[in-house]
N, CA and C of each residue as an Amber inpcrd file, in Angstrom:
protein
   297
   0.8270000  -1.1860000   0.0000000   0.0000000   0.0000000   0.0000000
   0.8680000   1.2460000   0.0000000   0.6110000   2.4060000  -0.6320000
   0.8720000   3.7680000  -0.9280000   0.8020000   4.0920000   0.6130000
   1.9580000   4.8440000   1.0600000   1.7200000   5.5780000   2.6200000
   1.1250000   6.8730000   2.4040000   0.6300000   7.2570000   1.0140000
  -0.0770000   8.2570000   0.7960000  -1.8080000   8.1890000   1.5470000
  -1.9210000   6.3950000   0.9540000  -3.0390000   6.7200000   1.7610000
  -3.3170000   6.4050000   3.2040000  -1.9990000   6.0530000   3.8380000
  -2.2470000   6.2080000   5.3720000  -2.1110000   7.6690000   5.9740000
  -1.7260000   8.5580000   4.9950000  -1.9790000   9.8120000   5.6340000
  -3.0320000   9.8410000   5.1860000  -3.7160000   9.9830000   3.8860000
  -5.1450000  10.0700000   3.9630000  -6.4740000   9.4460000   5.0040000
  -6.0170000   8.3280000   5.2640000  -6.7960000   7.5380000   7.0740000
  -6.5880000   8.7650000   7.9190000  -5.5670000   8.9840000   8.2330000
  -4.8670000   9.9760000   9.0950000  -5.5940000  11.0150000   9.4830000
  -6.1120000  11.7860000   7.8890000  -6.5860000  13.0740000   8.1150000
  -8.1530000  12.6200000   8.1410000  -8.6580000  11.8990000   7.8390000
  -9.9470000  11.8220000   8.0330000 -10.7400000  10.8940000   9.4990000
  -9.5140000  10.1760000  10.4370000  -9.4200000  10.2370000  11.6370000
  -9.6220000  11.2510000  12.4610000  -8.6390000  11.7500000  11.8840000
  -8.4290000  13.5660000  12.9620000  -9.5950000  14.6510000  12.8060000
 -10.3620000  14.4880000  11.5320000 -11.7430000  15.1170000  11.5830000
 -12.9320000  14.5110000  11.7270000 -13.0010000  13.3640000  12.1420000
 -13.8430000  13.0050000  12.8760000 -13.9370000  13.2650000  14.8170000
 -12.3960000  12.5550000  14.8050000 -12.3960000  13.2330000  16.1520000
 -12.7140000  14.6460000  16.4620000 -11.5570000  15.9370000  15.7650000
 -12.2720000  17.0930000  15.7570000 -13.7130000  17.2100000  15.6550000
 -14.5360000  16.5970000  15.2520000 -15.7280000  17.0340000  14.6640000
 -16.6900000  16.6360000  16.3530000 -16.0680000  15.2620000  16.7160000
 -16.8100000  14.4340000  17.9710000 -16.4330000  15.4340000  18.7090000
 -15.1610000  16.2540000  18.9500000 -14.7420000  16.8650000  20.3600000
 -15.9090000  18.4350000  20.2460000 -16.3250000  18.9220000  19.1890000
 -16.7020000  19.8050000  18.8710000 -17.9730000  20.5410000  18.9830000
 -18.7320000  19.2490000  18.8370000 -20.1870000  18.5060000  18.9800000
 -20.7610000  18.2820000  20.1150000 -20.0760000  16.7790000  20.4930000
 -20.6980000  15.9190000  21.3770000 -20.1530000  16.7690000  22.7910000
 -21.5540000  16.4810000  23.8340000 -21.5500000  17.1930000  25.3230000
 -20.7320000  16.0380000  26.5530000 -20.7140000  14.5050000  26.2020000
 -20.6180000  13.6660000  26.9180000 -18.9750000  13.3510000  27.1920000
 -18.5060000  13.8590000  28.0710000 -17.2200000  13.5940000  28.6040000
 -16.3690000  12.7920000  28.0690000 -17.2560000  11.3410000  28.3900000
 -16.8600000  10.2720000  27.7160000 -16.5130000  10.1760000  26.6990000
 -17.0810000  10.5240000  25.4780000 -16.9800000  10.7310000  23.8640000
 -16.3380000  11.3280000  23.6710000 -15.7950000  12.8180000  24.3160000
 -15.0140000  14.1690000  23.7160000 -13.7080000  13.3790000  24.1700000
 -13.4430000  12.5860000  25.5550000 -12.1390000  12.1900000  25.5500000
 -11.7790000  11.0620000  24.8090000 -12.8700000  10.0030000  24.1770000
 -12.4940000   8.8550000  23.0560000 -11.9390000   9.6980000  21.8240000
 -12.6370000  10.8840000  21.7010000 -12.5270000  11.7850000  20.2090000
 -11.0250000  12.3020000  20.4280000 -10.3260000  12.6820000  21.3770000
  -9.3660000  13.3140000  21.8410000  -7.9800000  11.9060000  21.6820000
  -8.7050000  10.8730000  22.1640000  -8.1140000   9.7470000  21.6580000
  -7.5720000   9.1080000  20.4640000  -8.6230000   9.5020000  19.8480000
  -8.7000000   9.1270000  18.5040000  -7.5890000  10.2050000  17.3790000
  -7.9460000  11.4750000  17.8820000  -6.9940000  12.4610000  16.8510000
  -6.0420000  12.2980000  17.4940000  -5.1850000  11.4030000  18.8630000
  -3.9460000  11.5330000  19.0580000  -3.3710000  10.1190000  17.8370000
  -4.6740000   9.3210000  17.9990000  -4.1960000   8.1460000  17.1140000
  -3.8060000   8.1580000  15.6980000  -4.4220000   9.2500000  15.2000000
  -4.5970000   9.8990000  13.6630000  -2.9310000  10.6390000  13.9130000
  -2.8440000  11.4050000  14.4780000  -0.8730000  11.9410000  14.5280000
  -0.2210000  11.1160000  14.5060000  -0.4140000   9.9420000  15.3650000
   0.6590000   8.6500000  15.5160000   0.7020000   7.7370000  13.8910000
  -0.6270000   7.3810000  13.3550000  -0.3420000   7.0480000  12.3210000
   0.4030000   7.9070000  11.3550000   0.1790000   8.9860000  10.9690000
   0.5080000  10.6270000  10.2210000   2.0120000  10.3520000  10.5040000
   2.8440000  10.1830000  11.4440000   4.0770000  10.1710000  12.0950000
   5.1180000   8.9560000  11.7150000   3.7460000   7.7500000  11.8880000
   4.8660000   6.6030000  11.0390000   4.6340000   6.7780000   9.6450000
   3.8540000   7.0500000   8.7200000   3.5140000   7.1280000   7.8340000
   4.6020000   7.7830000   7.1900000   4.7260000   9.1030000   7.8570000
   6.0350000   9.9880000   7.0930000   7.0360000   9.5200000   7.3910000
   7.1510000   8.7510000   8.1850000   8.7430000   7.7860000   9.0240000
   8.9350000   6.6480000   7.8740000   8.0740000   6.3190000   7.3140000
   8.0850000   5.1420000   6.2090000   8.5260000   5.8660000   5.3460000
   7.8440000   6.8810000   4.7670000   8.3090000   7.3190000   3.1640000
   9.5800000   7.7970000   3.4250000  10.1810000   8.5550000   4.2510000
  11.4860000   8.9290000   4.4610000  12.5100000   7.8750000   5.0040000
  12.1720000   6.2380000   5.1610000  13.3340000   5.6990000   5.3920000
  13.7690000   5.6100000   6.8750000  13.1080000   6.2030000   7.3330000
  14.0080000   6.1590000   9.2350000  13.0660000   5.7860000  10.0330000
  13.5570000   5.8250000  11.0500000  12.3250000   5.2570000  12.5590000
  12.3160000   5.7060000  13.5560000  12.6770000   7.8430000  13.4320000
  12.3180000   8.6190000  14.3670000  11.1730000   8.9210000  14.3790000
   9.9640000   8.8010000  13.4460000   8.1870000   8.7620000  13.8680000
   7.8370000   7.7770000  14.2560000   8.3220000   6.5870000  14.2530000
   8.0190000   5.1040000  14.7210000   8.4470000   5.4070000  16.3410000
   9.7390000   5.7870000  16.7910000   9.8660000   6.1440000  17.8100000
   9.0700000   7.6090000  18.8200000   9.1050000   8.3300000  17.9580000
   7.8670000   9.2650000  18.8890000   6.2340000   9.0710000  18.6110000
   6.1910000   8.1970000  18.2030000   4.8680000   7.5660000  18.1970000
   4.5780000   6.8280000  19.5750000   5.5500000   6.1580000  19.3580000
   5.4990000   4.9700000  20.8520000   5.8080000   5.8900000  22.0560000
   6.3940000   6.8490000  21.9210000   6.2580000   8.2770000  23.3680000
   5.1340000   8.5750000  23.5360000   4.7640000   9.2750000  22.3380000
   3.3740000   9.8000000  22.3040000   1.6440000   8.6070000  23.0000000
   2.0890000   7.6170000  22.5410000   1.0770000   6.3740000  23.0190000
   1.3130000   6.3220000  24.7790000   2.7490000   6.5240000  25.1080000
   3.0450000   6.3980000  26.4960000   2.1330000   7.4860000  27.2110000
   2.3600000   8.7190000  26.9170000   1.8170000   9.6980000  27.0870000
   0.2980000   9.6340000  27.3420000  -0.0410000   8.8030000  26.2390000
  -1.7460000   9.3640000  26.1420000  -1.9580000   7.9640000  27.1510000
  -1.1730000   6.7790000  27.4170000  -1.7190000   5.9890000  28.1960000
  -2.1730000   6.7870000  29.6710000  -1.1510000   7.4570000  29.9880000
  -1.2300000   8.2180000  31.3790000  -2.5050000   9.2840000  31.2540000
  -2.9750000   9.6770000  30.1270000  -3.9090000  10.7180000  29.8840000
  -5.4190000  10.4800000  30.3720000  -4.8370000   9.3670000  29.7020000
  -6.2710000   8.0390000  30.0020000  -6.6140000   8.1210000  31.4340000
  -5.6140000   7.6290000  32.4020000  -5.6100000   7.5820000  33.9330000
  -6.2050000   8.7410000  34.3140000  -5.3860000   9.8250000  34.3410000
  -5.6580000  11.2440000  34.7790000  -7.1310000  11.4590000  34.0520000
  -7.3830000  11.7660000  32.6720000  -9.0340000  12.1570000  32.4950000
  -9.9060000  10.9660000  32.9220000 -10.0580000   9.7420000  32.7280000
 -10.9680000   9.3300000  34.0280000 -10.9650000   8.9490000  34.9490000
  -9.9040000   9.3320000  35.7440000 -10.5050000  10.0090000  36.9460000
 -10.9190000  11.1620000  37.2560000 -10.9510000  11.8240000  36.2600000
 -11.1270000  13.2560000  36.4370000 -12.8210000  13.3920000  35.8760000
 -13.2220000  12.3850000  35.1770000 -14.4080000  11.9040000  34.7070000
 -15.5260000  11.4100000  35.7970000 -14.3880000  10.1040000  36.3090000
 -15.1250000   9.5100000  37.0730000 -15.9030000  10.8230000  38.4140000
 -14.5720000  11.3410000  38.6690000 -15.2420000  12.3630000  40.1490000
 -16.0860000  13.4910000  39.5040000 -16.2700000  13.4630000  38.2660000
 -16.8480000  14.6670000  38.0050000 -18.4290000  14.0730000  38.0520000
 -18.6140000  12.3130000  37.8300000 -20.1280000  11.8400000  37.6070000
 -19.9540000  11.6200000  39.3510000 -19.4380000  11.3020000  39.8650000
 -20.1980000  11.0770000  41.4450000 -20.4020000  12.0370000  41.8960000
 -20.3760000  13.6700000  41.4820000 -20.6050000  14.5210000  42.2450000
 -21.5960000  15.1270000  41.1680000 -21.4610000  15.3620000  40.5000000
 -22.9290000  15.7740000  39.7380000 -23.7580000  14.5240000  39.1690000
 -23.4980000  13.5530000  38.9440000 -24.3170000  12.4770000  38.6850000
 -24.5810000  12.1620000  36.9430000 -23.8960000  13.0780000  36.4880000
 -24.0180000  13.5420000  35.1210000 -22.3610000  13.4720000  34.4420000
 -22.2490000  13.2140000  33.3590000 -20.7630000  12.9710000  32.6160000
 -21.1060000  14.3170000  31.6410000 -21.6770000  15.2210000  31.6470000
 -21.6880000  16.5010000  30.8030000 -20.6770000  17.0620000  30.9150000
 -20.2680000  17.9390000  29.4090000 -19.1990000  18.6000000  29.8380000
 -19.3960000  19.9570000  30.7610000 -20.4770000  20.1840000  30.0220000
 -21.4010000  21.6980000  30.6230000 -21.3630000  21.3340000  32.3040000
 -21.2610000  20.6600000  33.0700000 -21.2750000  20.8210000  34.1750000
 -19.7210000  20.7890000  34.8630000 -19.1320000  20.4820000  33.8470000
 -17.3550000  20.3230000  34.6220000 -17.2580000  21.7910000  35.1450000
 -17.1160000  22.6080000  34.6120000 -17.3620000  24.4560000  35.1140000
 -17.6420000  24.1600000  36.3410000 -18.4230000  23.4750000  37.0920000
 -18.9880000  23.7370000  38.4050000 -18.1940000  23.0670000  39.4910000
 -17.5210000  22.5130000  38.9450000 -16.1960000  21.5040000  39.9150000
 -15.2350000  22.6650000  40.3180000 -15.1720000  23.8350000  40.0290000
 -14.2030000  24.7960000  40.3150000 -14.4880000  25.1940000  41.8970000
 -13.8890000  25.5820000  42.7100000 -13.7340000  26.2730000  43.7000000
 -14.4770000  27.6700000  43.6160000
């Protein structure tokens, strides 16, 4: 396969996610969508790491995955305490978790 069209996956990953984070009110979804366009860079990254021959996007890909594993941790829990105290996963209510 052409790595032309894994950037093309790439970019139409990343606007869907954009489109979910943009849209959708449900916590849950905006951080899968947030997920998803980190996944769309990581492909985008080896993709150009292929056509150029080397395996410095192959390698900050696998950073970048490290990264978003921990992201994962930190936003739900940051999810989770936001539904036991309002009872609701909206984003519209995260505002009210402030001090």
């Amino acid at each position: 396969m052409n790595p032309v069209n894994y950037l093309y996956l790439a970019s139409l990953l990343f606007v869907i996610g954009a489109t979910g984070v943009l849209i959708r009110r449900n916590a849950i979804v905006v951080f899968m969508c947030i997920e998803l366009m980190l996944n769309a860079c990581n492909l985008a990254l080896v993709a150009f790491s292929r056509m150029h021959g080397n395996l410095d996007g192959q390698i900050i890909a696998f950073f970048t995955m490290v990264v978003a594993a921990a992201e994962v941790v930190v936003g739900l829990a940051i999810i989770v305490s936001l539904f036991r105290s309002r009872h609701s996963a909206s984003v519209d209510d995260a505002s009210l978790m402030k001090l």
